[in-house]
C-alpha positions in Angstrom: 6.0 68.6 65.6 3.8 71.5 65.1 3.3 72.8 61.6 2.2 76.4 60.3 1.9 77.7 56.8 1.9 81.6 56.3 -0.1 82.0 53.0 -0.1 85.4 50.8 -2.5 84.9 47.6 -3.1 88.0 45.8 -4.0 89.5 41.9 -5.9 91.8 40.5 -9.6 91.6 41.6 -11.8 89.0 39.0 -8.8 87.0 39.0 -10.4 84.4 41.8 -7.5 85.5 44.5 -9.9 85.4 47.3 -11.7 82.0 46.0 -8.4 80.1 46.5 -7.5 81.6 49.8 -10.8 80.4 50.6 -10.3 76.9 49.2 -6.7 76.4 51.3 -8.4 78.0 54.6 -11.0 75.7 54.1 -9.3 72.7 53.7 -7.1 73.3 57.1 -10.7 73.6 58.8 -11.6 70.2 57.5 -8.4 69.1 59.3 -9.2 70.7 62.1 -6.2 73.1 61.9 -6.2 76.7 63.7 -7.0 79.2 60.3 -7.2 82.9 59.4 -8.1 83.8 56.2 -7.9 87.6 56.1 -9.2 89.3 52.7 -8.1 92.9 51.3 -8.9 94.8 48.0 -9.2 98.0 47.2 -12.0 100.0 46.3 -12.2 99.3 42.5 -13.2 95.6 42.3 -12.5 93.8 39.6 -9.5 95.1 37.9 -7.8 96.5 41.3 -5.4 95.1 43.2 -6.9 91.7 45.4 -5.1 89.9 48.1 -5.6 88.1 50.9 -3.5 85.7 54.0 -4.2 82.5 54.9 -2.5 80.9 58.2 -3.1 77.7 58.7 -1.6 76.0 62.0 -1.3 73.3 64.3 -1.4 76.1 67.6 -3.3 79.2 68.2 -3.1 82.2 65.1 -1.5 85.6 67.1 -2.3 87.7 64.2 -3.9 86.9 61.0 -1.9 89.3 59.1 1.5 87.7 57.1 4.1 90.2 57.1 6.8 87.4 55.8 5.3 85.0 53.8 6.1 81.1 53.8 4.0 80.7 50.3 2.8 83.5 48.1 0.9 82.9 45.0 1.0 85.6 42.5 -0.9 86.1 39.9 0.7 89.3 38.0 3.4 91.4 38.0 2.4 94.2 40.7 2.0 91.4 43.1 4.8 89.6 42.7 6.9 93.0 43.3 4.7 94.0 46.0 5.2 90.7 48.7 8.3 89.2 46.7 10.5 91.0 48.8 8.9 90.0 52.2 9.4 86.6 51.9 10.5 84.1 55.1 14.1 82.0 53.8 12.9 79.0 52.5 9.6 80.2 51.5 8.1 79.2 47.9 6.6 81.7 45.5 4.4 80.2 43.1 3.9 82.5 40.2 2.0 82.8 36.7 4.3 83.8 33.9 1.8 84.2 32.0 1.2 87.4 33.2 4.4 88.0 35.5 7.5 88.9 33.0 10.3 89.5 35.3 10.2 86.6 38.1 13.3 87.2 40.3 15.8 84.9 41.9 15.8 85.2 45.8 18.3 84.0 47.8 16.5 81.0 50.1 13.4 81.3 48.3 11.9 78.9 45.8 10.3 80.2 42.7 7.8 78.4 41.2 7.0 79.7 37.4 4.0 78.8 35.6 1.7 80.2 32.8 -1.4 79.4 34.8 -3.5 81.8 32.5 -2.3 80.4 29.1 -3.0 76.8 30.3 -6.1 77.6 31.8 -7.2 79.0 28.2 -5.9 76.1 26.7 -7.7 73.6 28.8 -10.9 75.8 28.4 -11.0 76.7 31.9 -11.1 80.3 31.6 -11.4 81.8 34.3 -9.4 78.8 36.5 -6.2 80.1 36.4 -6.5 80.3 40.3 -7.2 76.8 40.6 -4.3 75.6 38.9 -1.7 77.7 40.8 -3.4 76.8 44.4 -2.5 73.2 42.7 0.9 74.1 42.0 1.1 75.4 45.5 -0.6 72.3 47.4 2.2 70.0 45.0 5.1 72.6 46.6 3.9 73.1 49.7 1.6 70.1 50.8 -0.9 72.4 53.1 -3.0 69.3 53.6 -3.6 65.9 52.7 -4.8 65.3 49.0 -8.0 63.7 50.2 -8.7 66.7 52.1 -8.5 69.1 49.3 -10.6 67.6 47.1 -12.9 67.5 49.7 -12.8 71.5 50.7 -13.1 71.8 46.7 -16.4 70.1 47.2 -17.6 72.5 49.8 -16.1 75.9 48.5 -17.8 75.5 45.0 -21.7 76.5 45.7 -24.4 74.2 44.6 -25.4 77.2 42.0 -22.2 76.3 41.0 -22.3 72.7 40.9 -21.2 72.4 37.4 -18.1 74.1 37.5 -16.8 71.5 40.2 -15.5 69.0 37.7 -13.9 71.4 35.8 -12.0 72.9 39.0 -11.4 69.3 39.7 -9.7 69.4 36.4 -8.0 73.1 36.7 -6.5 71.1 40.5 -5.1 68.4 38.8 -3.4 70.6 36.1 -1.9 72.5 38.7 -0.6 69.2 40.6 1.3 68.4 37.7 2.6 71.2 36.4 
């Protein structure tokens, strides 16, 4: 049985939406998956709007553009109203509620609500937020294997970097058991 996972991640840009898109492409490359990761912002950076599509797949990608989500992770309210309504029946929406007030029910669609902002603060990960909801996601969704994730966590965080691995390790977990 083939398998394929239409991905939407998107914030406001700063928020890390491209980082976990990156993450979850990464890991179906370590499984030798077919992947697209496709980013978009808008000209203002940090602060604007940030999104981006992931596909992973067991067969060839036609397009890496995902008009109807099976997973989106949203981050804030603007998102959340902008793909919420594309969504594929039996999709998941995994969303922080934190910053997203008015999460709505959809007929065939899971929601997933979580403050991944507050609990990042409260675990001192700052700026991790992201981390925890691509947990959250991989504990909905299963995009890979477990193993595999850690591993692509190990790879997507730069050596310049190498001290904030443990703590995304951490932020992962969070979001796992959430």
């Amino acid at each position: 049985m083939s398998r394929s996972l239409n991905i939407v991640l998107a914030g406001f840009g700063g928020q890390g939406v491209l980082f976990a898109g990156k993450l979850i492409a990464y890991a179906g490359l370590l499984e030798d998956r077919e992947v697209s990761w496709l980013p978009s912002y808008g000209p203002e950076m940090r602060g604007g709007t940030a999104n981006c599509s992931v596909c992973l797949s067991d067969d060839p990608i036609g397009s890496p553009l995902v008009l109807a989500p099976d997973a989106l992770v949203a981050m804030n309210q603007p998102s959340l109203d902008k793909f919420a309504g594309a969504m594929a029946e039996g999709g998941v929406v995994v969303a922080d509620s934190t910053l997203i007030a008015n999460v709505p029910d959809i007929p065939g669609v899971r929601m997933c609500a979580l403050p991944a902002t507050a609990m990042a603060e409260e675990a001192g990960f700052k700026k991790l937020a992201n981390i925890i909801m691509v947990g959250k996601l991989f504990a909905e969704t299963r995009f890979c294997a477990e193993d595999t994730l850690w591993k692509a966590m190990e790879k997507c965080v730069p050596a310049s970097k190498a001290a904030m691995l443990e703590m995304n390790k951490k932020a992962l977990t969070l979001g796992m058991d959430a």
